[in-house]
Structure formats: structure tokens, C-alpha cells
C-alpha positions as semicolon CSV with decimal commas, in nm:
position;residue;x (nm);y (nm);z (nm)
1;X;0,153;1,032;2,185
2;X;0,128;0,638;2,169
3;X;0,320;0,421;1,960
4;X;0,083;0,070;1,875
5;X;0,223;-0,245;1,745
6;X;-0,026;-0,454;1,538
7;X;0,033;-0,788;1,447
8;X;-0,177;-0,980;1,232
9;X;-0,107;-1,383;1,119
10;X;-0,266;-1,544;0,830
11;X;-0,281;-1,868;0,703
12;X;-0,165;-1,967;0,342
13;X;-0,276;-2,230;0,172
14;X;-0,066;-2,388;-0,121
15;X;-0,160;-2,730;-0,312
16;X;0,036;-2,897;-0,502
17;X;-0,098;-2,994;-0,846
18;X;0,098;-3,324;-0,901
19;X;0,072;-3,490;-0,552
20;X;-0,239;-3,326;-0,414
21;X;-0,076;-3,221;-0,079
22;X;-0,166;-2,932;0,103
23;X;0,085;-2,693;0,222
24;X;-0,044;-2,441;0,558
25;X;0,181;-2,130;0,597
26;X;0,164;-1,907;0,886
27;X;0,238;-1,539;0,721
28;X;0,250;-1,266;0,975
29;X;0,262;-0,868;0,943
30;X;0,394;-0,617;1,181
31;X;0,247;-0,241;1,138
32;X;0,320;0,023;1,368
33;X;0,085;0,308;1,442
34;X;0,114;0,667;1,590
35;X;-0,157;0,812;1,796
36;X;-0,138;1,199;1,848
37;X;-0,358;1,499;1,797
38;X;-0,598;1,269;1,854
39;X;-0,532;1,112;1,531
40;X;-0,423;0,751;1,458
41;X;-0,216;0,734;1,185
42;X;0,032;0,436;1,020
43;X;0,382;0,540;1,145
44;X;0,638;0,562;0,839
45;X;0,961;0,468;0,971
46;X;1,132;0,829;0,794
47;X;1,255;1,094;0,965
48;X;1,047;1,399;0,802
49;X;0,715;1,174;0,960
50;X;0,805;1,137;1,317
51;X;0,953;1,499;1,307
52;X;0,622;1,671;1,167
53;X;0,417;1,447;1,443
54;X;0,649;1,565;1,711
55;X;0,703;1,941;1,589
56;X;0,541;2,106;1,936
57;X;0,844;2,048;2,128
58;X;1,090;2,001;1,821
59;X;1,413;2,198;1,997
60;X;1,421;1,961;2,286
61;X;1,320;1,620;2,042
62;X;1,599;1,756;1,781
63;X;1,856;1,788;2,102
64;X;1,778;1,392;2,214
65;X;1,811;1,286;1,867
66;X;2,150;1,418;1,854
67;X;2,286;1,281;2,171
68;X;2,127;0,944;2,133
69;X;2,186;0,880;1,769
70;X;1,835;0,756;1,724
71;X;1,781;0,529;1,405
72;X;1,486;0,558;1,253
73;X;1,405;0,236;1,116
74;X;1,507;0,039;1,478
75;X;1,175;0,004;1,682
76;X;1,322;0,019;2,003
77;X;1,482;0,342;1,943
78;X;1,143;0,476;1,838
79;X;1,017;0,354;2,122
80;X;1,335;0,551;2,362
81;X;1,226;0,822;2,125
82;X;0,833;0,861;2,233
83;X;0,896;0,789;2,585
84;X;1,119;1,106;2,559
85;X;0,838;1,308;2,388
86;X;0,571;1,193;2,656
87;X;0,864;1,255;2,964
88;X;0,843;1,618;2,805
């Protein structure tokens, strides 16, 4: 099971109609992804998701959870969490 971080930056343009200047905005977007099963997928940061992906081994991923308090929207504690599964 991997856990990919893709980060993609674009560049927004905005003009303003009374002076004529031109604006540049950098706009960047953070998706995480979950391969497994050999199957990427676009991780949802919910707790039914990451449980059905991990359900071969879910007595000893349902036992870390517990004792580590693991927050499913935090990245890094995805990340503890994955580690764990692979460590299995």
C-alpha cells in the first residue's frame, strides 16, 4: 500500500478592467492518492475509505487506531497509519 502526494500549481490570471493591470496568482492543489490491490485510487480522508482499503489485516489496523488515536483528516497520521499497515 502507498500513500502519493500530488501537487499541482497553476497560474491565474486576473485584469483589471479600469486600470488595465494584470494580476498573476500562483493557485496550488494538494490530492492524495492510495495505491493497493494494485489499484490507484483518490484517498478520501473518511474513516469507512481507509478502513475498506485496509480490511485484510483489519483486527491488528483497528488495535493501532485505538492506541494511537489516529485522525483521519491529519496527513501525517495517515502516513503513521500506512507505515503500520506495510510493517504488518
Amino acid at each position: 500500500c502507498s500513500f502519493l502526494k500530488s501537487i499541482t500549481k497553476s497560474i491565474e490570471e486576473k485584469k483589471s478592467e479600469l486600470s488595465g493591470e494584470i494580476a498573476k496568482d500562483i493557485e496550488t492543489t494538494e490530492n492524495y492518492y492510495l495505491f493497493t490491490k494494485n489499484e490507484m485510487k483518490r484517498l478520501k480522508k473518511d474513516k469507512d475509505f481507509i478502513l475498506s482499503q485496509l480490511a485484510d489485516k483489519q483486527a491488528e489496523i483497528n488495535q493501532f487506531i485505538q492506541s494511537n488515536k489516529i485522525n483521519y483528516k491529519n496527513t501525517d497520521d495517515l502516513t503513521r497509519l500506512f507505515n503500520f499497515y506495510n510493517a504488518l
